[in-house]
C-alpha angles and dihedrals in degrees: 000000000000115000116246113275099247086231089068098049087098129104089242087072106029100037104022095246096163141091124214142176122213104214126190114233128209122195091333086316117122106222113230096339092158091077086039089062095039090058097044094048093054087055088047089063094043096058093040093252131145121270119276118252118256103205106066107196127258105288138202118284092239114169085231124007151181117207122187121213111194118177120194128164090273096063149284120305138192139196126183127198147153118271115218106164086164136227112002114262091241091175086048124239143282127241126185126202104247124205088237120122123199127235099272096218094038107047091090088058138066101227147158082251091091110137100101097065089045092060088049088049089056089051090061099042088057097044077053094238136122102243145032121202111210115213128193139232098295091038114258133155103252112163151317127281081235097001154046127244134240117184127182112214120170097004086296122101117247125200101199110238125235099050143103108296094248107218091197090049084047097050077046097055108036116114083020116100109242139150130231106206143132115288116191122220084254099058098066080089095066091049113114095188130002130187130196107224129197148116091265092058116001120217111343118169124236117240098187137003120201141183147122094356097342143117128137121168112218134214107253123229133165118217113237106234142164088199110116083197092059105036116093100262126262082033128129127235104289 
C-alpha cells in the first residue's frame, strides 16, 4: 500500500471539491472562453469556492486544442493540451440510454464529482457506441457522459432539461428557435434528428439511439457551419 501524497490530501481530490470547464483551443486561442468563465464562475459560487481566474496563461500554439480550467480552493489551473479526436464520424455516431443517474443537485454544474458520467461512458464503451446519455430519477433524458444532447421532436429543437447547461450546443442553437424542456426516456422514438454537442468534438450528428426496447436509426445531417468551435476538429470549413 503506498501513503497518501501529501498534494492529494486535499478535499479536491478525495471528495471532488472542485469545478472545471473543458475549452476548445484554437491555435493557442481559447474559443468563447468568456462564457466558459462565466459558467465556472457560477459553479464556483455554488460549491463555495473561490472565483475563477480571468487571465489563462499563454498557451501552445496547437493547431486544435483542449484545454482544461479546475478551480479548487486552492486556485485556478490550467492544462493545456492537443486535441486529436481522430477521423470525422461521416455516417454519424451511436448513443445508448445508460442506467446511470446524475447527481440531482450537481448536473447543472461541472464538477470533481464525475463519476457519474464515467460509469455511463463505460456503458457505452461496452455497448460499443460513442456516446452514453445519463437520465435521472423520473427518467428523463438529462445529459451525455462528454457531451450534451439535441434532439429534434416534432420538427423543433429540444435541449433536454436537468443537465449540464452545454456552452457549444448553446453557440449551435442560438438564433435558431428551439425549447428547453423535460424529455422523458420514452420520447427519443418520436426524434426525427438528434446531434451530441461538446469542445472535444463540436457538433456531430447521432445515427441511432438504442436502449431498453429501443432502437431508431436517424437521418444524418452536419450542420454547415463557419464556427471553429463547432466544426470536427482538423476539418476544414464546411
Amino acid at each position: 500500500m503506498n501513503i497518501l501524497p501529501a498534494g492529494l490530501d486535499d478535499a479536491a481530490w478525495l471528495h471532488g471539491a472542485s469545478a472545471f470547464t473543458t475549452v476548445r483551443t484554437r491555435q493557442g486561442a481559447a474559443l468563447n472562453w468568456p462564457a466558459h468563465w462565466a459558467r465556472l464562475a457560477g459553479t464556483c459560487t455554488f460549491l463555495g469556492l473561490p472565483a475563477p481566474e480571468t487571465e489563462l496563461p499563454a498557451l501552445e500554439a496547437f493547431a486544435w486544442g483542449l484545454l482544461r480550467v479546475t478551480v479548487t480552493a486552492g486556485g485556478t489551473f490550467a492544462l493545456h493540451r492537443p486535441l486529436t479526436p481522430g477521423p470525422r464520424p461521416v455516417a454519424g455516431v451511436r448513443v445508448v440510454l445508460t442506467d446511470i443517474q446524475p447527481h440531482p443537485q450537481l448536473a447543472a454544474h461541472k464538477t470533481g464529482n464525475y463519476l457519474p458520467y464515467r460509469l455511463a461512458a463505460q456503458q457505452a464503451a461496452a455497448a460499443g457506441v460513442f456516446e452514453g446519455w445519463l437520465l435521472d430519477a423520473t427518467g428523463h433524458v438529462v445529459d451525455g457522459s462528454r457531451t450534451s444532447p439535441l434532439l429534434e421532436i416534432g420538427g423543433r429543437l429540444v435541449l433536454p432539461a436537468g443537465g449540464l447547461p452545454g456552452l457549444t450546443r448553446a453557440a449551435f442553437v442560438q438564433g435558431q428557435d428551439f425549447e428547453t424542456r423535460p424529455v422523458s426516456a420514452a420520447e427519443p422514438s418520436e426524434v426525427s434528428r438528434a446531434w451530441i454537442c461538446g469542445a472535444g468534438v463540436g457538433i456531430v450528428p447521432v445515427q441511432e439511439i438504442t436502449g431498453p426496447g429501443l432502437r431508431l436509426s436517424l437521418p444524418v445531417q452536419w450542420p454547415e457551419t463557419e464556427d471553429w468551435e463547432l466544426v470536427w476538429p482538423g476539418e476544414e470549413m464546411v
